[in-house]
C-alpha positions as CSV (number, residue, x, y, z in Angstrom):
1,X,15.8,5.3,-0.9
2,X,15.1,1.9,0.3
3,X,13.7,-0.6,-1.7
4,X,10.9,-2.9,-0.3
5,X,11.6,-6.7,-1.7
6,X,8.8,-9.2,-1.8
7,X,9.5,-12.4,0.1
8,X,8.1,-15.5,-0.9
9,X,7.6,-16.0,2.6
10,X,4.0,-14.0,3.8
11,X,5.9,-13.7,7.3
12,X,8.7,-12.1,6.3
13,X,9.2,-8.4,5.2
14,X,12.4,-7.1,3.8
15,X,14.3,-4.0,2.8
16,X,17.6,-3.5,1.1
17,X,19.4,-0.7,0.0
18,X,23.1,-0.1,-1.2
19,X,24.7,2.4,0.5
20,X,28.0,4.3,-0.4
21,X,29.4,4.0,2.6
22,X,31.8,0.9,3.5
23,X,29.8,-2.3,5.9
24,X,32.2,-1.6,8.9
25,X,30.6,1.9,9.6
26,X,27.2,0.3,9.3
27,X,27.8,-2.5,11.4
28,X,29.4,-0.1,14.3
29,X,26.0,2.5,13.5
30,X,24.0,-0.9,14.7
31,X,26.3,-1.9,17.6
32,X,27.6,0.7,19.2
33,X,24.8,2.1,21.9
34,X,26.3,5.9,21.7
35,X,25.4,5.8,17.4
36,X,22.3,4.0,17.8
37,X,20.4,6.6,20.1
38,X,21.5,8.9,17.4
39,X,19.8,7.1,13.9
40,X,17.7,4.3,15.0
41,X,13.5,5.9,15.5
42,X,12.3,8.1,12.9
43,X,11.1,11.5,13.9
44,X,9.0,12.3,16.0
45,X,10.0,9.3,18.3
46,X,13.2,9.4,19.7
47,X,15.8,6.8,21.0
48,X,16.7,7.7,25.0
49,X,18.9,4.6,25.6
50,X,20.6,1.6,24.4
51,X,22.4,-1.1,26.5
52,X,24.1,-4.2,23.8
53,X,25.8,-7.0,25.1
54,X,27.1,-7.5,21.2
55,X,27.7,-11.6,21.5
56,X,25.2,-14.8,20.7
57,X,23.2,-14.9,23.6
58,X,24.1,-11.7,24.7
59,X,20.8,-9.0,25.8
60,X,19.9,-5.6,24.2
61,X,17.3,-3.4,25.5
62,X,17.0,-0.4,22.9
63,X,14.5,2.4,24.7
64,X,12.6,4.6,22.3
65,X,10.2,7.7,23.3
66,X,7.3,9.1,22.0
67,X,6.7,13.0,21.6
68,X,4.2,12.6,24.7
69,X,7.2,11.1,26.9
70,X,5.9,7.7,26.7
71,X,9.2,4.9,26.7
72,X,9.1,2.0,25.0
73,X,11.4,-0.8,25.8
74,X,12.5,-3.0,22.9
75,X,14.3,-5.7,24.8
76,X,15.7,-8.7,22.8
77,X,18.9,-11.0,22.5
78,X,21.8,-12.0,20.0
79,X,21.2,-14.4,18.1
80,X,24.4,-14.2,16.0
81,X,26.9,-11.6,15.8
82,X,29.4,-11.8,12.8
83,X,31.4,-8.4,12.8
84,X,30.8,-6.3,9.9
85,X,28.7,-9.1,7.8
86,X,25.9,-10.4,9.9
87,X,23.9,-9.3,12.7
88,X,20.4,-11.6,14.0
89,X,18.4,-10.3,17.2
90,X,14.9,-11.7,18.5
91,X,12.5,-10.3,20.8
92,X,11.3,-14.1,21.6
93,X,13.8,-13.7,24.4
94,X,14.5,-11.6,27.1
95,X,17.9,-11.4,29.2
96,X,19.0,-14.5,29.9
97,X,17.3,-16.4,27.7
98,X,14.0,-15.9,29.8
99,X,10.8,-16.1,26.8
100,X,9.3,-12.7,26.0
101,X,5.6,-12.6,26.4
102,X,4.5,-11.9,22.9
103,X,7.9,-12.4,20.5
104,X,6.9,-10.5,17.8
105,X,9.8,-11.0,15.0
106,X,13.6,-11.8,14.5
107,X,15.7,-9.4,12.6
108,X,18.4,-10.8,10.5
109,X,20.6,-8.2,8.8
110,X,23.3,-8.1,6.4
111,X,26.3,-5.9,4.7
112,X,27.8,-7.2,2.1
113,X,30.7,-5.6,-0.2
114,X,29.6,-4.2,-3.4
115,X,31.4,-2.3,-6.2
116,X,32.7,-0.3,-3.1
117,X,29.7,0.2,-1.5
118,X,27.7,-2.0,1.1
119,X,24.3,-4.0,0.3
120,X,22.1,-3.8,3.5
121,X,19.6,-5.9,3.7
122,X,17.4,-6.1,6.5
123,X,15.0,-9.3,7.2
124,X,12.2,-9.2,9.9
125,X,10.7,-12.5,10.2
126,X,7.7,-13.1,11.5
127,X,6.0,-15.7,13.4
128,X,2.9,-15.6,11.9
129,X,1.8,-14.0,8.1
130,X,-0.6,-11.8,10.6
131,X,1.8,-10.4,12.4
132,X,3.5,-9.2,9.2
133,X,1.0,-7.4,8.1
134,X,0.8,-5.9,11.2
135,X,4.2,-5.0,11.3
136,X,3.7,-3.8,7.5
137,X,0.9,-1.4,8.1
138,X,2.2,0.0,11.5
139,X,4.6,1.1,8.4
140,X,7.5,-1.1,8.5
141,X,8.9,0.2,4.7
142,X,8.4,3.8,5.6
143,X,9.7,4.1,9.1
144,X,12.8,1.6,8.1
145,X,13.2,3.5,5.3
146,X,13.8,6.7,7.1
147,X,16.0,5.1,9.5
148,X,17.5,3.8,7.3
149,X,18.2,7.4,5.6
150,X,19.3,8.5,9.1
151,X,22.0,5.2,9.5
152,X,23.2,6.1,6.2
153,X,23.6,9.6,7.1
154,X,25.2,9.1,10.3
155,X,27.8,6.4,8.9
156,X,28.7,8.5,6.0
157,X,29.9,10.9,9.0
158,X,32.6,8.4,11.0
């Protein structure tokens, strides 16, 4: 199960979890389009498409839909890309660096060897402590918890 950690910082909310199943199969579960429609929305949501230009300044656009058929674009860009250790993405930006018209959070996330197993940590800071708590009670913990569960699942597969 992942484990909520307190931050010290009101507008950030984290969750880590170590998971027995080595940081490169992670990473690729998080960068490769084809494994990320297959893990990344808890049910009953589902990811339709995901386009990742995997480089700093590089675009992503992950597309989930809802069990009515409603899409919702997640678009964003790289912040950082360090293979298999480090991954950071914002929605502040569009494509090319245009601004986003409400940037909502950056996502910094992490895989770090340990005992033969990887720590993943995942970061989402906020702009403001409001929009936190938003993110907390649209249930941040629970429905990154269970994709979480479905990464893990999926990785422990390649």
């Amino acid at each position: 199960m992942s484990t909520p950690t307190s931050s010290a910082d009101p507008r950030e909310l984290v969750l880590t979890r170590l998971i027995a199943v080595p940081r490169e199969k992670l990473f690729r579960c998080w960068t490769e389009p084809a494994l990320i429609v297959q893990w990344f929305t808890p049910p009953p949501w589902k990811t339709i498409r995901a386009e990742m230009d995997l480089r700093a300044g590089g675009a992503s656009n992950i597309v989930m839909q809802g069990p009515d058929g409603t899409e919702m674009q997640n678009p964003g860009i790289y912040l950082e890309v360090v293979k298999n250790e480090r991954l950071v993405f914002t929605d502040a930006y569009t494509g090319a660096w245009v601004p986003s018209a409400k940037p909502f959070f950056t996502g910094v996330l992490t895989f770090e060897d340990e005992g033969g197993k990887t720590r993943y940590t995942a970061r989402a800071r906020h702009w403001t402590a409001e929009d936190a708590k938003a993110h907390e009670d649209m249930g941040f913990h629970v429905g990154w918890g269970i994709a979480t569960d479905q990464l893990a699942a999926l990785a422990a597969t390649l």
